[in-house]
N, C-alpha and C positions, 0 to 999 in steps of 0.2 A: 415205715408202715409195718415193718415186720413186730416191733415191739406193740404196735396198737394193736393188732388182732392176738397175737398170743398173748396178751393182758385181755384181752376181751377173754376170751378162753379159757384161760387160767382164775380168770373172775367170775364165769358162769361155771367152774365148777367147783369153786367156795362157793357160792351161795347157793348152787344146787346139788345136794349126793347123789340123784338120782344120773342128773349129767355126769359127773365126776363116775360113776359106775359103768355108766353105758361107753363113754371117751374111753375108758382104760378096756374096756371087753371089746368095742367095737368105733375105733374113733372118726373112720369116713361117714358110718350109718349116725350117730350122734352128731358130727358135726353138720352134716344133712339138715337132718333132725331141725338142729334150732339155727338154721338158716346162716353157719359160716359156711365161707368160700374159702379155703387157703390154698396158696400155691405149693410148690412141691419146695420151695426152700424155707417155706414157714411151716409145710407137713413135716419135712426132715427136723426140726426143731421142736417141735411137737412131739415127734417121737421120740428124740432123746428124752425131752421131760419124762413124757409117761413110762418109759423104762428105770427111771430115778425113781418115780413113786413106787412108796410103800419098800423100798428096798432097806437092807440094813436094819429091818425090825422097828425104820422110826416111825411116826408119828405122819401119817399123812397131812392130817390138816395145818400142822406144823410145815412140812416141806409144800405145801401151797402156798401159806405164806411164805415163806423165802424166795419163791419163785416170784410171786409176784409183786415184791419188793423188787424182785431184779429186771423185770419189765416197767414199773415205775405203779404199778396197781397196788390202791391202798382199800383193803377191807372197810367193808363197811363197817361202821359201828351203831348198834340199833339200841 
């Protein structure tokens, strides 16, 4: 279960920046927000991601995709 909700997560915040903003500022009020639940070992996971982003000067939307290739979440393509 743990890969289905942090791919859901990791997928509403490619498709959304405004999510992706608010999860990195404030991620229990954002995850509220749009109606996830996580337990404290999929929060714990969650929180290592969001301390990865934007580190190292890369490329965030680049390091969402790699994440969510590693949860099995494949971008849309429009």
């Amino acid at each position: 279960m743990r890969n289905e909700m942090i791919g859901a997560v990791v997928r509403r915040a490619m498709e959304h920046p405004e999510f992706r903003r608010k999860l990195v500022d404030n991620p229990q009020e954002a995850l509220a927000a749009h109606g996830f639940a996580l337990d404290e070992p999929d929060m714990a996971e969650l929180e290592k991601i969001r301390s990865q982003l934007g580190s190292a000067g890369t490329d965030v939307e680049h390091q969402l995709v790699n994440i969510a290739e590693k949860y099995g979440v494949h971008p849309r393509s429009d």
